[in-house]
N, C-alpha and C positions, 0 to 999 in steps of 0.2 A: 294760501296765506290767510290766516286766522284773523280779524281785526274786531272792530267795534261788537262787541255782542256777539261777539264765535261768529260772523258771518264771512263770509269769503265773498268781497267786493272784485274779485277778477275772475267769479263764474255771472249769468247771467242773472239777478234776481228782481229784474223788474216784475214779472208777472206777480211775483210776493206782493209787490207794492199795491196790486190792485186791493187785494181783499185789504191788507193793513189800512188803502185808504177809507173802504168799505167799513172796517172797524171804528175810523175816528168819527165817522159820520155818527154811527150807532151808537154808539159810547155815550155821545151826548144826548144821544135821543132815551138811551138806557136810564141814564141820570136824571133825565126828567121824568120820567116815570116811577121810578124809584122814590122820590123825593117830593115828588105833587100828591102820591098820597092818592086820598079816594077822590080828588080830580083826575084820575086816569080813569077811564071806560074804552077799553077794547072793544066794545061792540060800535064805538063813534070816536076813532084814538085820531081823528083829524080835527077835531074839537078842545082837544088839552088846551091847544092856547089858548082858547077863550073860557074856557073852564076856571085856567088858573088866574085867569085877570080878573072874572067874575066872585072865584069865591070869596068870602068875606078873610077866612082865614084856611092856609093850607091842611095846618098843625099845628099843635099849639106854642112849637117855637117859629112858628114863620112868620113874617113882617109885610111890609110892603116890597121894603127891597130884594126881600126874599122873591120874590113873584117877578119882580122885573129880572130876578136872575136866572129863575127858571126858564121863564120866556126867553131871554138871550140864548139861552144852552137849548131849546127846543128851536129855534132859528137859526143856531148854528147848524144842527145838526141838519137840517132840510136844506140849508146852502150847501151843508158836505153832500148831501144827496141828489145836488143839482147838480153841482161840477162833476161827480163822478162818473157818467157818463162819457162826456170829452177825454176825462185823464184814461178810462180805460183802451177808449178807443186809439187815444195816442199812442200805449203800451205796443200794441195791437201791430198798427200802422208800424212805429220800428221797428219792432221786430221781425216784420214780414219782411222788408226793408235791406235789414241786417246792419244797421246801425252797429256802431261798437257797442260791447259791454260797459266798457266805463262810461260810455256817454249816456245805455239807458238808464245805468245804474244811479249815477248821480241825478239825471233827468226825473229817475221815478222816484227816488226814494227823498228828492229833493222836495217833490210834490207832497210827499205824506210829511212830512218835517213841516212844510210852510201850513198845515192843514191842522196838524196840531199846536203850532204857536198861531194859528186863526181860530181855533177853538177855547183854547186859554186868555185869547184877547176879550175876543167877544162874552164869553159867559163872566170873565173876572175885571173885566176894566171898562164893561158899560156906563157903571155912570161915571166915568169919567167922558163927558162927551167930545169933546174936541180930539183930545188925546188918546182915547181910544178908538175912537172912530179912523182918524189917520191911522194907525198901527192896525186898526183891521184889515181896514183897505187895500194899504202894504201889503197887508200876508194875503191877503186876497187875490191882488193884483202877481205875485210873486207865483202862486198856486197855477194863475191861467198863463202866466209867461210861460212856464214850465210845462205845463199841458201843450200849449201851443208848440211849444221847444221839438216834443216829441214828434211833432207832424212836421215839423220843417227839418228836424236831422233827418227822416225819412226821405226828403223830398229831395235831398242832397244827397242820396246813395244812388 
């Protein structure tokens, strides 16, 4: 059965979910690089962040808030790169498990859905500090429910 995006949700595609989550991390990390301009240096690419808070200007249409937004999108993408570990291991664990399909399906793919509305928080509703802070969190907080999720359907087979 065909659904969202030609996938077929009643084969197993969590293992998909790892790299997709893989990708949202990068994406962002992609986009700061892309867009910092010659504050990126590959030979010290753990320095960007203070690269781009230091330079005086990116390019010459970047601002200040340009630079807080970069920094946001290069901070997301290093928390995508934290958690992924745990979410893959989760995959991992259910599956060995034998967890149903629909429960890793929804479990993993639920993770990269909460990763990319944590990505679009963070990079786009920074300065909004209250309001996006809680809405990060949430999708934060949602992200490791869900990881977690996957180690305790496991723990129940």
């Amino acid at each position: 059965m065909a659904s969202f995006l030609g996938l077929d949700f009643t084969r197993n595609l969590s293992y998909f979910a790892v790299p997709a989550a893989f990708w949202c991390a990068h994406s962002a990390h992609l986009y700061t690089i892309v867009f910092a301009g010659k504050s990126y240096d590959n030979s010290n690419p753990l320095a960007l962040r203070d690269r781009i808070a230091e330079e005086p200007t990116l390019s010459a249409e970047a601002s200040t808030s340009s630079k807080e937004h970069f920094i946001r999108a290069k901070n997301a993408s290093q928390n995508g790169y934290e958690t992924l570990g745990l979410f893959a291991a989760g995959v991992v664990a259910a599956n060995q498990a034998g967890v149903s399909r629909r429960t890793l399906n929804a479990l993993s793919w639920g993770y990269v859905v909460s990763r990319v509305v944590y990505n679009l928080i963070y990079i786009n509703l920074g300065g909004y500090r209250t309001a996006g802070a809680f809405m990060r969190s949430s999708a934060w907080s949602v992200s490791m429910i869900l990881s977690i999720g996957l180690f305790v359907a496991a723990g129940f087979e």
